[in-house]
FIZA-428926 format. One record per residue (C-alpha): x, y, z. Coordinates in nm, 2 decimals, always signed. Layout:
N
@u: X v: Y w: Z $
...
This chain:
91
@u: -0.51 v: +0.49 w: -1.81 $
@u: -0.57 v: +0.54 w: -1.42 $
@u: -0.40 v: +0.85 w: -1.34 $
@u: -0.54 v: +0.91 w: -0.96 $
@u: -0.35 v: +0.74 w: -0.80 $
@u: -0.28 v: +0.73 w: -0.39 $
@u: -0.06 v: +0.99 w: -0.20 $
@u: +0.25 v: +0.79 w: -0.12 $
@u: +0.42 v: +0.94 w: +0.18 $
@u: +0.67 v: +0.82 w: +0.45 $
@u: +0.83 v: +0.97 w: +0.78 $
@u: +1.19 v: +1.11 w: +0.71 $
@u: +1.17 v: +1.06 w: +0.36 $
@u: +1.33 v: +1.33 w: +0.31 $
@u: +1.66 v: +1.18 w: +0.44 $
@u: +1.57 v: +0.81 w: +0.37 $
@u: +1.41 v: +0.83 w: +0.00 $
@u: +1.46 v: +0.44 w: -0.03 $
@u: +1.12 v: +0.44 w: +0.20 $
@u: +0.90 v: +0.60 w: -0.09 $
@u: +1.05 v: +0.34 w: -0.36 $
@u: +0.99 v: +0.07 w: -0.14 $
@u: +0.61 v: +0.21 w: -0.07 $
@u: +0.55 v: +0.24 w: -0.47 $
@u: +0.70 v: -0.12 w: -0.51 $
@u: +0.43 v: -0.25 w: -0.23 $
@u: +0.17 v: -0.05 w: -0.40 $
@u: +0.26 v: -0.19 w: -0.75 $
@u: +0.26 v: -0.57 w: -0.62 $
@u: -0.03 v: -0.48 w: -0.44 $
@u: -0.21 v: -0.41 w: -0.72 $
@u: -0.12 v: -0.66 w: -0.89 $
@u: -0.30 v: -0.88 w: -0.69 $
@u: -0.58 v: -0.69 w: -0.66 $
@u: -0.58 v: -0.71 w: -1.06 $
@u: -0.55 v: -1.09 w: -1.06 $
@u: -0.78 v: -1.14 w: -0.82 $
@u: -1.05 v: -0.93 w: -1.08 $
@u: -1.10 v: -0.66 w: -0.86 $
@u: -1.13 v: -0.37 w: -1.06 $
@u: -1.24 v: -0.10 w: -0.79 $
@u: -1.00 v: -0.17 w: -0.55 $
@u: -0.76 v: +0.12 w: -0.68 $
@u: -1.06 v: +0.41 w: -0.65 $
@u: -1.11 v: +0.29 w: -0.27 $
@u: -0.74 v: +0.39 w: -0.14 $
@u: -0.62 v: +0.74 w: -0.10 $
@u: -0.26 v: +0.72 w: +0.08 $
@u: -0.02 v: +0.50 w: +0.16 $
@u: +0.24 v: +0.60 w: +0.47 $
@u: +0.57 v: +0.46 w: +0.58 $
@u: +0.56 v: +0.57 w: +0.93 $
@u: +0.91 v: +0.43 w: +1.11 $
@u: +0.83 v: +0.10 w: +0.96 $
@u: +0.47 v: +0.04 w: +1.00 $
@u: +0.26 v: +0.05 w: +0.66 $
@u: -0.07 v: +0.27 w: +0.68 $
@u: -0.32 v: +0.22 w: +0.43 $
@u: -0.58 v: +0.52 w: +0.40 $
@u: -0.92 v: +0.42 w: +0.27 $
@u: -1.19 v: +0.61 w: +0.13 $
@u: -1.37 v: +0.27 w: +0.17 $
@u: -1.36 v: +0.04 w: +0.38 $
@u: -1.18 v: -0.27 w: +0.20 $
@u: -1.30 v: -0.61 w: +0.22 $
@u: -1.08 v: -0.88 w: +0.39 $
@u: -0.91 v: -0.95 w: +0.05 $
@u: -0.81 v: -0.63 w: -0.01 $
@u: -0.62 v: -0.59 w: +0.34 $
@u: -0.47 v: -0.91 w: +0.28 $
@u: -0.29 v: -0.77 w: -0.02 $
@u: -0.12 v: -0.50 w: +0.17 $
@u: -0.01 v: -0.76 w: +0.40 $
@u: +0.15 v: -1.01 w: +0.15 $
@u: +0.31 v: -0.72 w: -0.01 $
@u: +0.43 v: -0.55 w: +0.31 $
@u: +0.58 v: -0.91 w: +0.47 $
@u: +0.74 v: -0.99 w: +0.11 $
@u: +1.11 v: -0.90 w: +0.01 $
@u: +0.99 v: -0.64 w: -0.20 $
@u: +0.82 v: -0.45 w: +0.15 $
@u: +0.98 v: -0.42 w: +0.46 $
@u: +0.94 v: -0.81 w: +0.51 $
@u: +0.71 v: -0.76 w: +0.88 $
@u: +0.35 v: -0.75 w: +0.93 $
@u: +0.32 v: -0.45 w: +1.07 $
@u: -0.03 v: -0.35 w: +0.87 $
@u: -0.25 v: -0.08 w: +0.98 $
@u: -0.58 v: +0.06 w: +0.80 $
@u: -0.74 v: +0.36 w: +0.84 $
@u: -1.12 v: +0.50 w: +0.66 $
């Protein structure tokens, strides 16, 4: 079992906690795609995810392939996300 898994942090959380489940969801479909798609490292290279007033950050300790920024973005822009594209990545 993985247990390192990314910081998950979002602005005002603390009065709008619905913004961390909705990070953990994107993070779980995320990985699920990574995990389809046979990528087996892509977990080890993030470190945070951040809801910041509706734009998803992704913090790398790596910088991610194509691919794997792709899955942020599918997750993000789904129903399960906040359902824009507003993607940013950071190493």
């Amino acid at each position: 079992m993985f247990l390192d898994h990314p910081a998950i942090t979002a602005t005002n959380s603390d009065v709008e906690p619905d913004r961390i489940e909705r990070l953990e969801r994107v993070y779980g479909y995320a990985m699920a795609l990574a995990d389809s798609a046979g990528k087996v490292h892509f977990v080890d290279k993030l470190t945070q995810l951040h809801d910041h007033k509706g734009t998803l950050i992704v913090f790398w300790n790596e910088v991610p392939d194509e691919a794997e920024r792709r899955y942020f973005a599918r997750a993000w822009a789904s129903k399960v996300g906040d359902g824009t594209e507003n993607v940013e990545h950071e190493c």
